[in-house]
C-alpha positions in Angstrom: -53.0 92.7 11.5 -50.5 94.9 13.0 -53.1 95.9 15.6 -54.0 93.1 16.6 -51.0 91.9 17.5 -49.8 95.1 19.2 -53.3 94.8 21.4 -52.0 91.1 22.4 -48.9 92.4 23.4 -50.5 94.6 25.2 -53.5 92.4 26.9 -50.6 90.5 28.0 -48.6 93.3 30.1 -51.8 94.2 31.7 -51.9 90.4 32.5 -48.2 90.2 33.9 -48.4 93.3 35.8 -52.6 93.1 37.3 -52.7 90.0 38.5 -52.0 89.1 42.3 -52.1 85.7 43.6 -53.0 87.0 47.1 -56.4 87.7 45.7 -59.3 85.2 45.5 -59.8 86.4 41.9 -57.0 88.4 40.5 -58.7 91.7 38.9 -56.9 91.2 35.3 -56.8 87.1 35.0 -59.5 87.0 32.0 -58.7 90.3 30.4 -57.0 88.4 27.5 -59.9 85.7 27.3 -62.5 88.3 27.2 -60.1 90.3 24.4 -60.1 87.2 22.5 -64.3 87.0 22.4 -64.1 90.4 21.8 -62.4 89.9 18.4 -63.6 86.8 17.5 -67.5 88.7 17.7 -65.9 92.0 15.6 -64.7 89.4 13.0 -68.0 87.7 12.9 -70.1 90.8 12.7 -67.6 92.0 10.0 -68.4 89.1 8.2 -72.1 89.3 8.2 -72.7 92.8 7.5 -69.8 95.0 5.6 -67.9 91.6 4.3 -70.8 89.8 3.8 -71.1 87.5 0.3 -73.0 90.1 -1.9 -70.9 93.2 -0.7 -68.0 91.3 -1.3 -68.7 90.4 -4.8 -70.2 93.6 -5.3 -66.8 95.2 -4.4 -64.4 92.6 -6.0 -66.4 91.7 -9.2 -64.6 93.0 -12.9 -61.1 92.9 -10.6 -58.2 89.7 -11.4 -55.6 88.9 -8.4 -52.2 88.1 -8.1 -50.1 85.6 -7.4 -48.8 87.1 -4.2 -52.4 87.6 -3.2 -53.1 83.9 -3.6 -50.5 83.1 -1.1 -51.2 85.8 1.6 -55.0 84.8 1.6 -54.6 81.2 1.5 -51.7 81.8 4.4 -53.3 84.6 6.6 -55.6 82.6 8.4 -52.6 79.9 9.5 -50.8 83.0 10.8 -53.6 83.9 13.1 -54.1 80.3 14.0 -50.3 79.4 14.6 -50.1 82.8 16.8 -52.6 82.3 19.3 -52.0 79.1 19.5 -48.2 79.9 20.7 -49.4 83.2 22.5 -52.9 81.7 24.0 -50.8 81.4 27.3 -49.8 84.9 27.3 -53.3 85.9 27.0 -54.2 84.4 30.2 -55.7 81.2 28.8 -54.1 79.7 31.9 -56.8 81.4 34.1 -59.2 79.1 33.1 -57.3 75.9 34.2 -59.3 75.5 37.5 -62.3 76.0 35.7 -61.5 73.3 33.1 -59.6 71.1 35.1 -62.9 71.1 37.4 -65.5 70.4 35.1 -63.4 68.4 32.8 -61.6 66.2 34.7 -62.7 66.0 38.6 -65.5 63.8 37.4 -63.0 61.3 36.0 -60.5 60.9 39.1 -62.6 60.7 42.3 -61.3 58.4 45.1 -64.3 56.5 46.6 -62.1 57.1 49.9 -62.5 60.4 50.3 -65.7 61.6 48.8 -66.8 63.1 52.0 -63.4 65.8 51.2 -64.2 66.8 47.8 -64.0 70.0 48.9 -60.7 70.3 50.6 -59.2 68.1 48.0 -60.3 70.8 44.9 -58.9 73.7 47.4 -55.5 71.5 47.9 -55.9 71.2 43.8 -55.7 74.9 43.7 -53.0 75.1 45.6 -50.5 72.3 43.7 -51.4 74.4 40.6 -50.3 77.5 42.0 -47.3 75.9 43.6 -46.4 75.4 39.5 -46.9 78.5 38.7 -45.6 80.4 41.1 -41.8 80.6 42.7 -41.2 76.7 43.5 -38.2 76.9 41.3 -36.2 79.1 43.9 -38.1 77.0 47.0 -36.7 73.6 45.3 -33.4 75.4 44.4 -33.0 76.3 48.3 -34.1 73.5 49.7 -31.4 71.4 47.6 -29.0 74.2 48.8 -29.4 73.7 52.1 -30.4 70.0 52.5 -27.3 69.1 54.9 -28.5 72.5 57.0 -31.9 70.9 57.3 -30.6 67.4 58.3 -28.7 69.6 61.2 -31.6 72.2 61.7 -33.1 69.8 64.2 -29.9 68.8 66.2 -29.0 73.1 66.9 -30.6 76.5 65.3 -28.6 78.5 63.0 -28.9 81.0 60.5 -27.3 79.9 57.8 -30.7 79.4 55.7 -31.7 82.7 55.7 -32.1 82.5 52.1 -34.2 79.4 51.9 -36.4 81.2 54.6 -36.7 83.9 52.3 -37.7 82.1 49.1 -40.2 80.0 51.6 -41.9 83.6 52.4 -41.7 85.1 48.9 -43.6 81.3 48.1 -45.8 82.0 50.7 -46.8 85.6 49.6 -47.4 84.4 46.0 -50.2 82.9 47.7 -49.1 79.2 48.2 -50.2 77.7 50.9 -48.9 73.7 52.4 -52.1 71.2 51.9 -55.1 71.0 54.3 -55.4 67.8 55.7 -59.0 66.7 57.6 -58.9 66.2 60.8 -60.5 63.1 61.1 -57.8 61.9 57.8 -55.0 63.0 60.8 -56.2 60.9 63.2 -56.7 57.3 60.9 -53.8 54.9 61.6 -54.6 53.1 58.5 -51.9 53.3 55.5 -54.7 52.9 53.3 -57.1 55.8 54.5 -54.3 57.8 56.6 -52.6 61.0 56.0 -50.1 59.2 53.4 -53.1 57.6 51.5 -54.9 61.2 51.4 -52.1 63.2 50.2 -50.3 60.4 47.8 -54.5 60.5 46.4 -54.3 64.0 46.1 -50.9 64.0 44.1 -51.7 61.2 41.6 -55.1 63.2 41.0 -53.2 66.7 40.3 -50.4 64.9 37.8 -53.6 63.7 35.8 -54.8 67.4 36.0 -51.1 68.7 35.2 -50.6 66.1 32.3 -54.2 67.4 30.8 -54.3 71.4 31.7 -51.9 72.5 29.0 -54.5 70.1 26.5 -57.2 72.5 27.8 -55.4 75.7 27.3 -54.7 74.4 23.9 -57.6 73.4 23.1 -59.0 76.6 23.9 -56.2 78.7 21.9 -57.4 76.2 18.8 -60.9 77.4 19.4 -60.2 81.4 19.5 -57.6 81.0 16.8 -60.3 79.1 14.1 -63.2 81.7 14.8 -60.3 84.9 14.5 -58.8 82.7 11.0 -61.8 82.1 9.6 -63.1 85.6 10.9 -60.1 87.4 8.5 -60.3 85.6 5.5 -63.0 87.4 4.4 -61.2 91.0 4.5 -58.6 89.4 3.1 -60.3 88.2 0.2 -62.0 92.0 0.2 -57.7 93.0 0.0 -57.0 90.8 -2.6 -59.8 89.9 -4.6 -58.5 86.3 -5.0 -62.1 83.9 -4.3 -60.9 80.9 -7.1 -62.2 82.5 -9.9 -60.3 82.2 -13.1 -59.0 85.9 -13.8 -58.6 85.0 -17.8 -54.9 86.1 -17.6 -52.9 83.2 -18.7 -50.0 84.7 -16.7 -51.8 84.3 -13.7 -54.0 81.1 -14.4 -51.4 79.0 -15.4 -48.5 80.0 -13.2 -47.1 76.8 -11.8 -48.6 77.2 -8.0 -51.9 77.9 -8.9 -52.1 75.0 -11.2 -50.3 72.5 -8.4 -52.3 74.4 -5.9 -53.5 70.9 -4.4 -50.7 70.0 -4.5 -49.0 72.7 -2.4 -51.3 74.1 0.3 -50.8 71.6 3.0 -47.1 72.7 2.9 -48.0 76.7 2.3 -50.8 76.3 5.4 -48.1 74.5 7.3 -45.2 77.4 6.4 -47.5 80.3 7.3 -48.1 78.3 10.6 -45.1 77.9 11.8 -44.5 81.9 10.9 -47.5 82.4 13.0 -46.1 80.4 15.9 -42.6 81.5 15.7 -43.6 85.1 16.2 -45.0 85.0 19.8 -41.9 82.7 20.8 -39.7 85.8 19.9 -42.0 88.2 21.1 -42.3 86.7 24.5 -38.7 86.9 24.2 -38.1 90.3 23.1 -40.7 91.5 26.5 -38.3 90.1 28.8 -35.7 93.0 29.6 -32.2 92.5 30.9 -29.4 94.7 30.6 -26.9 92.6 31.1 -27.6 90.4 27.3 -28.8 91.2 24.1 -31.8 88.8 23.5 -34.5 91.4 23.7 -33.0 93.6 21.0 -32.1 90.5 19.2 -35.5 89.1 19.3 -37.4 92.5 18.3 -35.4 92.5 15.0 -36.4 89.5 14.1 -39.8 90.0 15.0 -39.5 93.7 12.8 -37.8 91.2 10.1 -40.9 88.9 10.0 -43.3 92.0 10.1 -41.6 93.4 7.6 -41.8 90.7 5.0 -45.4 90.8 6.1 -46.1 93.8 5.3 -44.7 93.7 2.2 -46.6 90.6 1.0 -49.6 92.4 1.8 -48.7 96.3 0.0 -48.1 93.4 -3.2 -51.3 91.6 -3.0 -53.0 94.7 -2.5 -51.8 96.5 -5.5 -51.2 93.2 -7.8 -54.8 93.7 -8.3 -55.7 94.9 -11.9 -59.0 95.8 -13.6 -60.1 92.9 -16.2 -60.1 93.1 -19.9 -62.8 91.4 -22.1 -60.2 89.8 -23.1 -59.8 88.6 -19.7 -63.6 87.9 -19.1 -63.7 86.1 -22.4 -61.0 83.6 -21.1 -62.3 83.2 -17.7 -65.8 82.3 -18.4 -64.1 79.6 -21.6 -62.1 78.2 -18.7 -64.7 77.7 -16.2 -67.1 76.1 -18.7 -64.7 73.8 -19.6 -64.1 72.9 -16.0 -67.5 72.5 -15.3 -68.1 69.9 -18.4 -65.4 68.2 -17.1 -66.5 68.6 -13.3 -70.5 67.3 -14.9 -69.0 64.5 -16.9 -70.7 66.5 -20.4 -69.5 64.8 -23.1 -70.0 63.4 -26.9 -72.0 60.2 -25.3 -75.7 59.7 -27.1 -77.6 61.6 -23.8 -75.4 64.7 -23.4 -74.1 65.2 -27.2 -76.5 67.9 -27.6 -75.8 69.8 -24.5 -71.9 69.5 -25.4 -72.3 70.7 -28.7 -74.7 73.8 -27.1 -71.7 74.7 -24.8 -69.3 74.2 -27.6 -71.2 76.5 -29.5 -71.3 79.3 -26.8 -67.4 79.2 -25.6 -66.4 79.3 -29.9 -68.7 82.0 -30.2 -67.1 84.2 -27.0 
């Protein structure tokens, strides 16, 4: 676990610091996507060939769990879940929003206007996306700045927006780029086909796209995070050796959670979840330096809080596990006959009297 989310920490520096928007295809954009396949097929094979069902059994079987193991192996796969779906951006899940937003949703917003510009409108797509995720904060920020300068600028030339000039460049070099408008779109007169029509067409189809992109990216997240969940519950069973089977200690059958267990796992999936989301808030947090405040110290603590109680969950579950007694066998196998003449509906009625009797027989005689 601790790898894992050191090696998403890490996927994500190589992210931050490889990409460059100048580039047609920035040389580190799908490093966390391809990282996150690249788990989910470990898990998978884990799961068919050293954690597969008969090696499991094979390797849990004579062995009761604890209490503490219950929890961590009914919680561990919401952790994973709740992670990546807070840290699937960091990862780079963002790369793929042309892709989606292309296949996904072009099909849906066409403009029987412009059909003959498909291609420039997806390029002026491309750009509006990377307008948002690049440095339009400081452009807008300027521009508001300097709005009475701009009124002026074409009445005398002055220098006084030097810095909105600079923020327009640094813009610029981030790759964006103003929208490509046809030539033959330049030269219509018509409000409803013109230059106004093309670009207000072009805006109304990109705040569909903006309103559904961060759907995509979660949706994705969802996807990677189920596979990896599902992937790990398996090792953590191996950990814990809790699979629902009655251990035959009463202390640990009838403690109150396990017997209110239906009762209780929506809201023990649900607290392990938001654990699992709360830690890639802090730790995108605790990877943004400053010297000047005390956040990123702040926000590794809790982080190594959170670990912490973690970790100490699992060194519990781990070693809560105990070897049974035939007493404990005895017990077990009493309870889950019972539950399955209960679960079968085998009782003192004419047809299955002599079956009940033939299991009553068997459990007094244990």
């Amino acid at each position: 676990m601790g790898a894992f989310f050191v090696a998403c920490c890490i996927i994500s520096k190589v992210i931050i610091n490889g990409n460059n928007p100048l580039l047609d295809t920035p040389r580190d954009q799908f490093s966390g996507i391809i990282f996150m396949f690249l788990i989910a097929c470990i898990l998978t094979v884990l799961n068919l060939t050293v954690l597969k069902d008969m090696k499991l059994i094979d390797y849990i079987k004579g062995k009761k769990f604890s209490v503490v193991g219950v929890i961590m192996t009914l919680g561990v796969g919401s952790i994973v879940f709740g992670f990546l779906d807070n840290f699937g951006m960091k990862l780079g899940t963002d790369a793929l929003d042309d892709s989606f937003l292309q296949l996904f949703l072009s099909p849906f917003s066409v403009d029987s206007r412009f059909t003959d510009h498909r291609e420039v409108i997806k390029d002026n797509l491309k750009y509006m996306n990377l307008w948002s995720n690049s440095k339009w904060t400081s452009v807008i920020n300027q521009v508001l700045r300097f709005k009475d300068e701009i009124s002026e600028a074409s009445k005398k030339n002055n220098n006084s927006m030097k810095d909105l000039v600079i923020d327009i460049e640094k813009f610029m070099d981030e790759g964006a780029l103003p929208l490509i408008i046809p030539k033959e779109i330049k030269e219509m007169t018509s409000k409803t086909t013109g230059t106004d029509a093309f670009i207000k067409n072009i805006k109304e189809k990109y705040n569909i796209i903006d309103g559904s992109k961060s759907m995509l990216a979660n949706t994705f997240s969802d996807f990677i995070g189920a596979i990896l969940g599902a992937g790990i519950i398996n090792l953590f069973i191996y950990m814990t050796s809790y699979d629902s089977v009655y251990t035959g200690d009463d202390s640990v059958d009838n403690n109150w959670l396990l017997t209110n267990l239906s009762k209780y796992l929506p809201f023990i999936e649900a607290f392990f979840i938001v654990i699992g989301c709360l830690i890639p808030v802090f730790i995108n947090i605790a990877m943004t330096r400053s010297k000047y405040n005390n956040t990123n110290r702040n926000s590794w603590i809790v982080v190594g809080v959170i670990t912490l109680l973690i970790v100490v969950i699992m060194y519990y579950s781990a070693f809560g596990i105990k070897d049974m007694t035939l007493k404990d066998k005895k017990n077990s196998i009493k309870k889950t006959m019972n539950d399955l003449k209960d679960r079968l509906d085998i009782t003192n009625k004419k047809d299955d009297k002599t079956l009940n009797k033939d299991i009553d027989a068997f459990i007094n005689s244990l």
